[in-house]
C-alpha positions, -999 to 999 in steps of 0.1 A, spaced: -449 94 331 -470 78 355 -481 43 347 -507 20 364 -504 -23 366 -540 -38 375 -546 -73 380 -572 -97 385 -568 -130 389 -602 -143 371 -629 -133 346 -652 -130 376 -633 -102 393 -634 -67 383 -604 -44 372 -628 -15 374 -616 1 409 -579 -8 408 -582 15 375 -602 42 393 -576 43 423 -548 43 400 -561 75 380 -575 95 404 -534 90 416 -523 104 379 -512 71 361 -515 84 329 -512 48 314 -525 20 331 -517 -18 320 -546 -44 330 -553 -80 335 -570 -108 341 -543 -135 346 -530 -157 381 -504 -135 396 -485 -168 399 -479 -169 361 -449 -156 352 -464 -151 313 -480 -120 325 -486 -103 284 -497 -72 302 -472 -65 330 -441 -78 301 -453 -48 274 -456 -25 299 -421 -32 308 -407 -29 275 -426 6 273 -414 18 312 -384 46 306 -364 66 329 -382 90 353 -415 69 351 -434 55 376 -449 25 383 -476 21 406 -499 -7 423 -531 -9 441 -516 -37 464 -481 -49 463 -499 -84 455 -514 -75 422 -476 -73 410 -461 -103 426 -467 -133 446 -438 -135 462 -409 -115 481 -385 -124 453 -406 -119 425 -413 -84 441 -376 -77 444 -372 -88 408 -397 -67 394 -388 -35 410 -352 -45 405 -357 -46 365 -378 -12 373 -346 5 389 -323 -10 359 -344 10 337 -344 44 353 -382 39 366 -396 41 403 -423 20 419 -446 29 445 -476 10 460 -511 30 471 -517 2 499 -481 1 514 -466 37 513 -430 22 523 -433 6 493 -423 36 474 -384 36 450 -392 72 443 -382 87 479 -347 79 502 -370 60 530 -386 40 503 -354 30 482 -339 21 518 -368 0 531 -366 -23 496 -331 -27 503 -334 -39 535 -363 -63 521 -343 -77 495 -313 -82 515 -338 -101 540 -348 -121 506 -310 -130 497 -307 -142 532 -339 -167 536 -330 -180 506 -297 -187 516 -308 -202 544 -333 -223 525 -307 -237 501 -289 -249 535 -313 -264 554 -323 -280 513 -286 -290 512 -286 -304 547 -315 -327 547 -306 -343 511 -268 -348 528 -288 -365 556 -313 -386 535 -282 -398 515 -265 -408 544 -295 -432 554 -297 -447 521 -324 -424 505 -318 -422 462 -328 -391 447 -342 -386 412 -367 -411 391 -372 -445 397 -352 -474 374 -377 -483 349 -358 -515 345 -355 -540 376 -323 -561 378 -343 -591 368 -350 -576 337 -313 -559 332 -295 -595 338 -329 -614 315 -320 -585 285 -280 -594 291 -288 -630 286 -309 -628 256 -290 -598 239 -256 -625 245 -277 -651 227 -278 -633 199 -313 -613 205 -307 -576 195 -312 -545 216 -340 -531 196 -362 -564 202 -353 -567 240 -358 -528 246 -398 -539 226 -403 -567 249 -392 -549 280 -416 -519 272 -387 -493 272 -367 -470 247 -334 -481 238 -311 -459 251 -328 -471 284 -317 -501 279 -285 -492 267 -278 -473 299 -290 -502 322 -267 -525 305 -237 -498 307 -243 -491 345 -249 -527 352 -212 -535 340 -196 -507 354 -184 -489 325 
């Protein structure tokens, strides 16, 4: 079977000749929306791929009405191919699972994919490693100052309990409790 995905990405745009293109191609089903590309909660493109079997195939206006990015791309069409289904695109004719060329040119994509990420992660890895190095700390901000750790030790010690301090101090408990852990040590 031959099944058609069209997207808009608001109310103002029209799905009207994305659905022409995609019948006059023989998509004898075609799945529409109007929903950001970016959203991975797609209700549309997820029924239509619990309904994809083997020997269909799935095809696009424009590889961009299926996904946003390279990745996302490779995923889609991956999950397609798990399922027995081809993909094609009308705009980009390499963009086609169902012939040799086609199934070679996305492997080549998605092995270019594996590799920027890859190299993303590094250069990521690198410049944290670097910023650590010159005193940068990652993650949120203390919410407690260690004014208000060492004020909270001395009251809790004279006999003012946690609940009260953590009140006066503006923060839950366990934050509190954690400050007072890491400022001993233990």
């Amino acid at each position: 079977m031959h099944i058609g995905y069209a997207r808009v990405s608001t109310n103002a745009q029209d799905l009207e000749d994305q659905r022409q293109q995609l019948a006059a191609v023989g998509c004898e089903r075609i799945y529409s929306e109007k929903i950001s590309g970016s959203r991975s909660d797609r209700p549309e493109l997820k029924r239509l791929l619990e309904h994809v079997r083997a020997g269909d195939v799935v095809t696009v206006t424009r590889l961009d009405r299926l996904a946003r990015s390279t990745r996302g791309l490779l995923d889609l069409v991956d999950q397609l191919n798990r399922a027995g289904a081809g993909f094609r695109s009308l705009a980009e004719p390499w963009a086609d699972t169902t012939s040799p060329a086609g199934k070679m040119v996305m492997t080549v994509m998605a092995g270019i994919a594996e590799f920027e990420r890859s190299l993303i992660i590094e250069r990521t890895q690198r410049g944290q490693q670097a910023a650590r190095e010159r005193g940068v700390r990652f993650g949120a901000r203390p919410k407690l100052s260690e004014s208000q750790i060492q004020k909270a030790q001395a009251e809790i010690a004279g006999g003012r309990s946690v609940a009260d301090m953590a009140r006066r101090l503006g923060v839950h408990r366990a934050t509190l409790y954690r400050a007072l852990r890491a400022q001993s040590g233990s």
